[in-house]
C-alpha positions as CSV (number, residue, x, y, z in Angstrom):
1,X,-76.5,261.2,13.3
2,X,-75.8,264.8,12.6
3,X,-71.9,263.9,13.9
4,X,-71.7,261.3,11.7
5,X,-72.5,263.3,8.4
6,X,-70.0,265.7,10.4
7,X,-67.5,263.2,10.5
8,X,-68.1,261.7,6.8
9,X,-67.8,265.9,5.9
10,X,-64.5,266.1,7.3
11,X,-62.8,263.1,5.6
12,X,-64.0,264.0,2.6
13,X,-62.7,267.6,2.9
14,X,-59.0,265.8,4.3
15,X,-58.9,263.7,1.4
16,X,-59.8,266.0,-0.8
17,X,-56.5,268.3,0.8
18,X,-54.3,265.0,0.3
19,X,-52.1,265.7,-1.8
20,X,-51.5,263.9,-4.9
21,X,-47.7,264.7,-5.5
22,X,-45.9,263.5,-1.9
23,X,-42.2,264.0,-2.9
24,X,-39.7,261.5,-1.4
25,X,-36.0,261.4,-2.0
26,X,-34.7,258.5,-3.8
27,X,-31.1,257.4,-4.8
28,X,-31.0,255.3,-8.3
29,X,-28.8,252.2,-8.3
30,X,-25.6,252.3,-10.3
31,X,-24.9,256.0,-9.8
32,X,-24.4,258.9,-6.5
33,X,-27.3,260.9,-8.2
34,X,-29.9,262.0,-5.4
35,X,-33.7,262.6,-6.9
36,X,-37.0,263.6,-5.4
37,X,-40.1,261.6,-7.1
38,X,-43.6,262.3,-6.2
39,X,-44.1,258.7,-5.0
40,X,-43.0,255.7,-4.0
41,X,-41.1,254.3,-6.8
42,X,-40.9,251.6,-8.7
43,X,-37.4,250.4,-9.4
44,X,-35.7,247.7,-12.4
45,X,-33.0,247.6,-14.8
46,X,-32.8,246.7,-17.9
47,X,-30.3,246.0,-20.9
48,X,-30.5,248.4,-23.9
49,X,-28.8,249.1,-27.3
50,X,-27.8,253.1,-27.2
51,X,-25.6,254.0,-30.2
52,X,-24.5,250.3,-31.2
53,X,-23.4,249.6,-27.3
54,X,-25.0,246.9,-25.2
55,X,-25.7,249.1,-21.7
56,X,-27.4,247.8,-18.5
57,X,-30.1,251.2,-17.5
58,X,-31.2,251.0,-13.8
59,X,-34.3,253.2,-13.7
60,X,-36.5,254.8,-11.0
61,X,-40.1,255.4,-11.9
62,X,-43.6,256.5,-10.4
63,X,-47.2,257.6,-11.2
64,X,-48.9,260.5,-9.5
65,X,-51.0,263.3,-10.3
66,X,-51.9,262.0,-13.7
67,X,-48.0,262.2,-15.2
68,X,-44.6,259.7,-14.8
69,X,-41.7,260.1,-13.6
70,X,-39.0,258.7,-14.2
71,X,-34.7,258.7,-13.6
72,X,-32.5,256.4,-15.1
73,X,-28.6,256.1,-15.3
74,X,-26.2,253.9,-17.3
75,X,-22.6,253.7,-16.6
76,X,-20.9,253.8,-20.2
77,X,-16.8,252.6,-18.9
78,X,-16.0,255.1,-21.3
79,X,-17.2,258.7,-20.8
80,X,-15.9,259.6,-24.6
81,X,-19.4,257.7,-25.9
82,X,-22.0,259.9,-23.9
83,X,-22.9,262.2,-26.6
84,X,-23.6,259.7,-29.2
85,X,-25.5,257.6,-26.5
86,X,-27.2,260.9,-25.3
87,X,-28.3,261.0,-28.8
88,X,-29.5,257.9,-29.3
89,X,-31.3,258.2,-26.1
90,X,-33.4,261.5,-27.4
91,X,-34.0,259.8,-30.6
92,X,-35.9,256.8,-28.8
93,X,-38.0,259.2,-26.9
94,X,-39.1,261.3,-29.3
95,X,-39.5,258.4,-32.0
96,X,-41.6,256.4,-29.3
97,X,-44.1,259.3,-28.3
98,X,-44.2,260.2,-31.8
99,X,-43.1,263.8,-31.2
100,X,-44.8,266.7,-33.5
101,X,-42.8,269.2,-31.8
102,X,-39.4,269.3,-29.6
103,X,-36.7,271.8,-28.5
104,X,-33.8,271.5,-26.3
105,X,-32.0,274.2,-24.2
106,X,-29.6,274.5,-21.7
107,X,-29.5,273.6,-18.3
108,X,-27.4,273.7,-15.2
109,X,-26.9,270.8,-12.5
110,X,-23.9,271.4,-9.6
111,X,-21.4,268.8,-9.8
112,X,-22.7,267.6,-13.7
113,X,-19.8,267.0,-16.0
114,X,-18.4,270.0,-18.3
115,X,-17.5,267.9,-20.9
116,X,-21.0,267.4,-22.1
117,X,-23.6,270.1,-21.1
118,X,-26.6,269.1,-19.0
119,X,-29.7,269.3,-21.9
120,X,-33.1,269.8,-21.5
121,X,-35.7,268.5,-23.6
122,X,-39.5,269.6,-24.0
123,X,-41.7,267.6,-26.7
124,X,-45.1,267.1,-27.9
125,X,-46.3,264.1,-29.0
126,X,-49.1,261.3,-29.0
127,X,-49.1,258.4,-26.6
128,X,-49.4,254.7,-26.7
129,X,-53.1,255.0,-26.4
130,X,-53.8,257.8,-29.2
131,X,-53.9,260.9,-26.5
132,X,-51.7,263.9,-26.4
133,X,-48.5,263.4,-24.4
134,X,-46.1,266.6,-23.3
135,X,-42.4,265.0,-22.2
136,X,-39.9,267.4,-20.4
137,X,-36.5,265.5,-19.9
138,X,-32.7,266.2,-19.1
139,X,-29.8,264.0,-19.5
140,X,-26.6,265.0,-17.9
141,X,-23.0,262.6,-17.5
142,X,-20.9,262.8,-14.1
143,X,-17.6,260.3,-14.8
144,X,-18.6,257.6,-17.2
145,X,-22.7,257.7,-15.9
146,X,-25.3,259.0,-18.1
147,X,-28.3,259.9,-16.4
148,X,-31.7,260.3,-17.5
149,X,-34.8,262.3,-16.0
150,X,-38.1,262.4,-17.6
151,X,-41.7,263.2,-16.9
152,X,-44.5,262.8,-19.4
153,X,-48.2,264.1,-19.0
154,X,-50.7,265.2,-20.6
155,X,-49.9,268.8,-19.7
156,X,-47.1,269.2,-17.7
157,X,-47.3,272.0,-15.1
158,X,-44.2,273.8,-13.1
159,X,-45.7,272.3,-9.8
160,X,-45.2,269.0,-11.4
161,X,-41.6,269.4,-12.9
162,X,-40.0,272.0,-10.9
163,X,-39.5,270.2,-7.7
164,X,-38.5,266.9,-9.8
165,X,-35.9,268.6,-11.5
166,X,-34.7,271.1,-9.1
167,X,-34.6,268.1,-6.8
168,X,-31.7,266.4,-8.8
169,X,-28.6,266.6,-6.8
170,X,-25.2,265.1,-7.5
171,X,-22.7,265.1,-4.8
């Protein structure tokens, strides 16, 4: 008996180790981007209107530790619309998590086009469901791709975000 409650002990104390953010590398269709997600991701694609253009937006996207991630690319044919689509694409995000607060800075990814500097985007907002949301994002362009990463939480810490965006590789 007294190994049993042993046993019982020592898979509790193993699960509780588990961890809940089990980073993978994943490769989103429709572009040579390289990503690490905490999980195994769900994938899809989808058509959507970005600054009066009809675009198809293969996505990556998982659930762990109580956030989503998520990395998305859309090839535009013509390179000269990613700002205004870029745009458009910030305007959604903020508008949908009903932002109260955003900033965007710089930020550097080897290999990302010149033409249009990589952004990065923290925001505040509220959910679907009424709760606070934090969103940390980046879109960056390579050729005529547009690509997309994004995680949203309640509070988004460095353990969560750091390896997902330090993780983004182009070739």
């Amino acid at each position: 008996m007294h190994r049993c409650f042993l046993f019982l002990g020592l898979c509790a104390q193993l699960a509780a180790c588990s961890p809940s953010l089990n980073w993978r590398e994943v490769r989103p269709a429709g572009g040579d981007l390289q990503a690490m997600l905490p999980c195994k991701p769900d994938q899809g694609s989808r058509r959507q209107s970005l600054a009066g253009r009809e675009l198809e937006v293969h996505m990556l996207g998982c659930e762990a530790g109580g956030a989503l991630y998520a990395v998305s690319v859309a090839d535009l044919a013509d390179g000269g619309q990613a700002l205004a689509v870029q745009v458009q694409w910030q305007a959604n995000l903020l508008g949908n998590m009903q932002a109260v607060s955003a900033s965007n800075s710089a930020w550097t990814l080897k290999g990302a086009s010149a033409t249009l500097a990589p952004v990065r985007l923290s925001a505040q907002g509220v959910g679907s469901d009424g709760r606070p949301v934090a969103a940390q994002a980046v879109w960056f362009v390579r050729g005529t791709r547009l690509y997309h990463a994004v995680v949203y939480a309640e509070r988004i810490s460095t353990e969560m975000s750091e390896p997902f965006f330090g993780g983004l590789e182009l070739p």
